[in-house]
N, C-alpha and C positions, 0 to 999 in steps of 0.2 A: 250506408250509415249516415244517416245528419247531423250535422255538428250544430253543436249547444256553445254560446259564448257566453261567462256570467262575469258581469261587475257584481262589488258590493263598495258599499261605504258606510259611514256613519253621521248622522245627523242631530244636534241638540240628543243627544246621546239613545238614538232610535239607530239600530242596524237596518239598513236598505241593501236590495238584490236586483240586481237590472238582469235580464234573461235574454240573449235574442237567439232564434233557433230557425231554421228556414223549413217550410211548409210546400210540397207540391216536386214537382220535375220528373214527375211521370207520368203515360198516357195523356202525352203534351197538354198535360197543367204546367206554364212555367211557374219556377221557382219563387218563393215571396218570401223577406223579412217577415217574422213574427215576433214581436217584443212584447215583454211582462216585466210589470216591478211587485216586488214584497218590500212589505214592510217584516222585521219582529220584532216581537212587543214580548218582553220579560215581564209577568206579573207582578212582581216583584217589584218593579218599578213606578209601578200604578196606586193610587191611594187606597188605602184598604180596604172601602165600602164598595168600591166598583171592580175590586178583582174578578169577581164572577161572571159581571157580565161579559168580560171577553173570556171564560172557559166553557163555554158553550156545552148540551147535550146532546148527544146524540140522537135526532127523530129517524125511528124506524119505520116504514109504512109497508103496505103487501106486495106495491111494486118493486121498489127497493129496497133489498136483503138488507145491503150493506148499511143503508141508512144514510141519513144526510145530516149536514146544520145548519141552519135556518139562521143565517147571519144575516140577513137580510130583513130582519127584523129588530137587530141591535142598533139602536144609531147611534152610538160612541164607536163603531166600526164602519157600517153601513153608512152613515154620515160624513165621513170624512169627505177630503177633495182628492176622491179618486177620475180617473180616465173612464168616461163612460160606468162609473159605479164597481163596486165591490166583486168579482168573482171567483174568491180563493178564501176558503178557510180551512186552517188543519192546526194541528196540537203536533207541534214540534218537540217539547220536552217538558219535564211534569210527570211522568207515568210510576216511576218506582221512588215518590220522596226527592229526587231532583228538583231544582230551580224551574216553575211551570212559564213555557214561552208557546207563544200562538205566531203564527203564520199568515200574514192575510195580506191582498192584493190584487191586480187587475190586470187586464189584459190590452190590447192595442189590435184584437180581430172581429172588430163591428162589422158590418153593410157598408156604416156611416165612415168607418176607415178604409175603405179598396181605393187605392188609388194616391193615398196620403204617403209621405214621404218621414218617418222617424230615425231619427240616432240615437246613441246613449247619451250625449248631451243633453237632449231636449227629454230625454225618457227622466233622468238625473234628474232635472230643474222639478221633473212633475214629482215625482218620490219623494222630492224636500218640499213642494209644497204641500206635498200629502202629509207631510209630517209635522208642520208647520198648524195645520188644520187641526192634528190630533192636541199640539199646544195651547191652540185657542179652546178648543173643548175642554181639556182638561189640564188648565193651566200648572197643576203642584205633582207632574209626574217627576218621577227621582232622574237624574241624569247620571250617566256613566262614569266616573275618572276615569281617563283614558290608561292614566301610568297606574293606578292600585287595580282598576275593574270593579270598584265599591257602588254602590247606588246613593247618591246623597242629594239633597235638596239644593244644592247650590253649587257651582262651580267656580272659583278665582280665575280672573285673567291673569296667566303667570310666562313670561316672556312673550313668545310668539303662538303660545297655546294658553288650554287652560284645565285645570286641576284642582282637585277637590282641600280644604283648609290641613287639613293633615298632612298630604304631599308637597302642600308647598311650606310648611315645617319643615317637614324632612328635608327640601330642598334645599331654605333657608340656612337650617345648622349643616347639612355637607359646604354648602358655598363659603361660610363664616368659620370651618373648619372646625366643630365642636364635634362631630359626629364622630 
């Protein structure tokens, strides 16, 4: 069995997933790191006019039953500042009236990577700039509070974090002792 290690974190209120999983060590292929980051992207979070384009349709063709998604065609995904480009998209939730969130990401198993040397440090740095890119494209995504989970346009710097205008009320009147 091969063991799978996964980070996650969060950035300007985008959930990132860092993957590494080893590949090979049989029929002396030796063993290699293989690393992936996801981004997920709550549509929810997104401005209204461009929710669609990241829920993509399903294209069926005669080769492929199953069908594919032609993300590779979007560039509000496609575009970002991915690692060698975009190779992962999937619909993580959305399907029964739930909160719709997509799935999308890259890999670190080029040609042009044999040989290269990665950590989760430097996989991290790349996830936030990947993240960093989808801000510059779509500058008015909603961000997280980290203490309600609300999606809001704005976040307050509030001690050593920061939170959305309502919880730092709340915070205010428990500190001030009115609550």
């Amino acid at each position: 069995m091969k063991k799978k290690t996964v980070w996650s974190g969060e950035h300007g209120g985008i959930t990132y997933e860092i993957q590494n999983f080893k590949m090979g060590g049989v029929f002396e292929i030796p063993e290699k790191d293989c690393w992936t980051f996801y981004l997920y992207i709550r549509l929810d979070s997104l401005p209204e006019g461009i929710r669609e384009r990241f829920w993509l349709d399903l294209e069926k063709s005669g080769i492929i039953k199953s069908g594919t998604y032609r993300y590779d065609g979007e560039p509000l995904m496609a575009g970002l500042d991915w690692h060698c480009g975009m190779t992962w998209y999937s619909k993580e939730s959305g399907f029964d009236g739930s909160s719709r969130c997509v799935k999308i990401g890259c890999d670190y198993q080029h040609l042009w990577d044999e040989g290269k040397y990665y950590c989760e440090t430097g996989i991290e740095r790349d996830a936030k700039q990947c993240i960093e890119s989808l801000y510059e494209m779509i500058p008015n995504i909603k961000k997280r509070c980290p203490w309600c989970g609300e999606y809001v346009d704005e976040l307050i710097q509030y001690g050593k974090g920061e939170m959305c205008s309502i919880c730092v009320e709340k915070r205010e009147e428990a500190t001030n002792g009115k609550a």
